[in-house]
C-alpha positions as CSV (number, residue, x, y, z in Angstrom):
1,X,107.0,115.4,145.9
2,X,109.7,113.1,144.2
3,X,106.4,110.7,143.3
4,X,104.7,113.3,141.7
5,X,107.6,114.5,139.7
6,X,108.4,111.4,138.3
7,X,104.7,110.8,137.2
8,X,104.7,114.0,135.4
9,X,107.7,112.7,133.7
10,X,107.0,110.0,133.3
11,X,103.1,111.3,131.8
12,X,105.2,113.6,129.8
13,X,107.2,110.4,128.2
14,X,104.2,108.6,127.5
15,X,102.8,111.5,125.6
16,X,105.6,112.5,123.5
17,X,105.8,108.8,122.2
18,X,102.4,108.5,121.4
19,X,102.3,112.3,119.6
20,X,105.1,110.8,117.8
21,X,103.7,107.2,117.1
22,X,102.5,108.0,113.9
23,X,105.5,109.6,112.4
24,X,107.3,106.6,113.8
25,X,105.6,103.8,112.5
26,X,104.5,105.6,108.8
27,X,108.6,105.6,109.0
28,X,109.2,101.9,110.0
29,X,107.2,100.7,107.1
30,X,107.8,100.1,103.2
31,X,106.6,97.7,100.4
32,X,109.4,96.0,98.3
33,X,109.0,95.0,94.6
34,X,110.9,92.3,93.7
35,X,110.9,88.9,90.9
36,X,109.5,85.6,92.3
37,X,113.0,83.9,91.6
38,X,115.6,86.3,93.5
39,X,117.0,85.1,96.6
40,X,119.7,88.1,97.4
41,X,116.3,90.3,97.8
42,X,115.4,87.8,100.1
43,X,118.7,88.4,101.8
44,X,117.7,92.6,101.7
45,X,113.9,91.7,103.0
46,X,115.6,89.9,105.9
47,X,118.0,92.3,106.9
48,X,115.5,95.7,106.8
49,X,113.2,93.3,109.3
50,X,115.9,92.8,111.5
51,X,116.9,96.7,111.2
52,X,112.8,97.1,112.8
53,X,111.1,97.8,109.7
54,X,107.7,96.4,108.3
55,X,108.2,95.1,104.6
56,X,105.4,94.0,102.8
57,X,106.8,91.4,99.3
58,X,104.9,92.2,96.5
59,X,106.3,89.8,93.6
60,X,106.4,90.8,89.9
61,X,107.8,89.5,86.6
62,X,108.9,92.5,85.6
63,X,110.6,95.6,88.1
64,X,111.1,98.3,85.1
65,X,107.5,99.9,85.4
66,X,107.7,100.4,89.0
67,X,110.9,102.2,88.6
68,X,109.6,104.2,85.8
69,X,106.6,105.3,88.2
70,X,108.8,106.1,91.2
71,X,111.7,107.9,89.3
72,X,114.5,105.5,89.1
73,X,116.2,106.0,86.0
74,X,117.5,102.4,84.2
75,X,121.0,103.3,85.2
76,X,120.9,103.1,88.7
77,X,118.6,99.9,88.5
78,X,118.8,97.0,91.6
79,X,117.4,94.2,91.4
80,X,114.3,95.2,93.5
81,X,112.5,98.5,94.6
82,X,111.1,99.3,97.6
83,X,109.0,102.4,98.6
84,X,109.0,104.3,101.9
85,X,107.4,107.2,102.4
86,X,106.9,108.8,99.2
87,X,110.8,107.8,98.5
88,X,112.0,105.0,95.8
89,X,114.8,102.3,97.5
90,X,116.6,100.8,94.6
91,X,118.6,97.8,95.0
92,X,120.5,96.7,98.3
93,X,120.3,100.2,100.5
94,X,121.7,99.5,104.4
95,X,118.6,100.4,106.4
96,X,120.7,103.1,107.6
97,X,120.8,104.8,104.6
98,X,117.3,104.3,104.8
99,X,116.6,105.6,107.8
100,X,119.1,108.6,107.8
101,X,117.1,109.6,103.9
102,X,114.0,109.7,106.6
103,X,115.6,111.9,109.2
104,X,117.0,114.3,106.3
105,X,114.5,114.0,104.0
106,X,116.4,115.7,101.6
107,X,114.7,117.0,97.9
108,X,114.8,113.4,95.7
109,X,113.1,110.7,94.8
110,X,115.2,107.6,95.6
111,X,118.2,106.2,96.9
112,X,119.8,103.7,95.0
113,X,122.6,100.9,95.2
114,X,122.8,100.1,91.2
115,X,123.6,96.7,90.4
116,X,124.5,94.1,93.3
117,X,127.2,95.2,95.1
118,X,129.0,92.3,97.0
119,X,129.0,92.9,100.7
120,X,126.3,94.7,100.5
121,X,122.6,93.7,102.7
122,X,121.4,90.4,101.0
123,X,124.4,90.2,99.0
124,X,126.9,89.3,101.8
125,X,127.6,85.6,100.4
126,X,129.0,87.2,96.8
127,X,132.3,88.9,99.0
128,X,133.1,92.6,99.6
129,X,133.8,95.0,97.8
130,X,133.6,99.3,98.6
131,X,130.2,100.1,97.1
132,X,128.2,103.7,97.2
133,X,124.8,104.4,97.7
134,X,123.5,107.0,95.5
135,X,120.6,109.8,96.3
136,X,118.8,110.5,92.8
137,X,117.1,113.6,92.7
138,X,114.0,114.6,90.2
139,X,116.0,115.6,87.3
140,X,117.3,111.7,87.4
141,X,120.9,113.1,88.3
142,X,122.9,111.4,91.2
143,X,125.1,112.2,94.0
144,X,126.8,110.4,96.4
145,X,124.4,109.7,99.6
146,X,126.7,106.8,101.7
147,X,129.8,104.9,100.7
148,X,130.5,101.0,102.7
149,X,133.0,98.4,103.0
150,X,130.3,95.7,102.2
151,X,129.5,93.6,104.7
């Protein structure tokens, strides 16, 4: 009886993860636009891979139109731009941030972390300072999403 039980469990297990394979791994992947010559989004690239997630580089001269098409106002401009998910991620975003925007999935069109914040992912080696990530919604208007320490 106790075999039996724990093969329906563990048959029950097995199907919940792979009903829910899809969601996960659409989730665990993003593309990230960023210039040929920036290291710190090295730094970012590096730290979403070793928070799980499947970046694919995609290097251009010039980040401002693939802003423009995903939303980000100039304002609140990184130095790169990544897309998950129908969502923009501007500048150095913790993955959690990332991956909490997923979970919620609140009504916006990017989180950003304007400029390059020292301390925060990527940008570790420039010091720390308190530093906000910011949810931008469609009207191009910004609340607070997360604030950090840096590093």
């Amino acid at each position: 009886m106790i075999a039996a039980q724990t093969r329906r469990t563990i048959l029950g297990g097995v199907a919940a993860a792979i009903a829910a394979g899809p969601v996960l791994a659409q989730g665990r992947r993003m593309t990230a636009y960023k210039t040929p010559w920036c290291g710190c989004c090295d730094g970012w690239v590096a730290h979403m891979r070793g928070a799980g997630w499947t970046v694919e580089v995609i290097e251009r001269d010039d980040l401002a139109p693939i802003r423009a098409r995903h939303g980000v106002p100039d304002r609140y401009a990184g130095c790169h731009t990544a897309v998950v998910d129908g969502y923009a991620i501007e500048g150095h975003v913790p993955a959690a941030d990332v991956a909490r925007l997923l979970r919620e999935r609140p009504r916006a069109v990017a989180l950003a972390a304007p400029g390059m914040p020292a301390g925060s992912p990527g940008m570790e080696a420039a010091g720390r300072e308190p530093y906000v990530t910011l949810l931008i919604d469609r009207s191009g208007q910004a609340t607070v999403f997360g604030r950090h320490n840096g590093a």
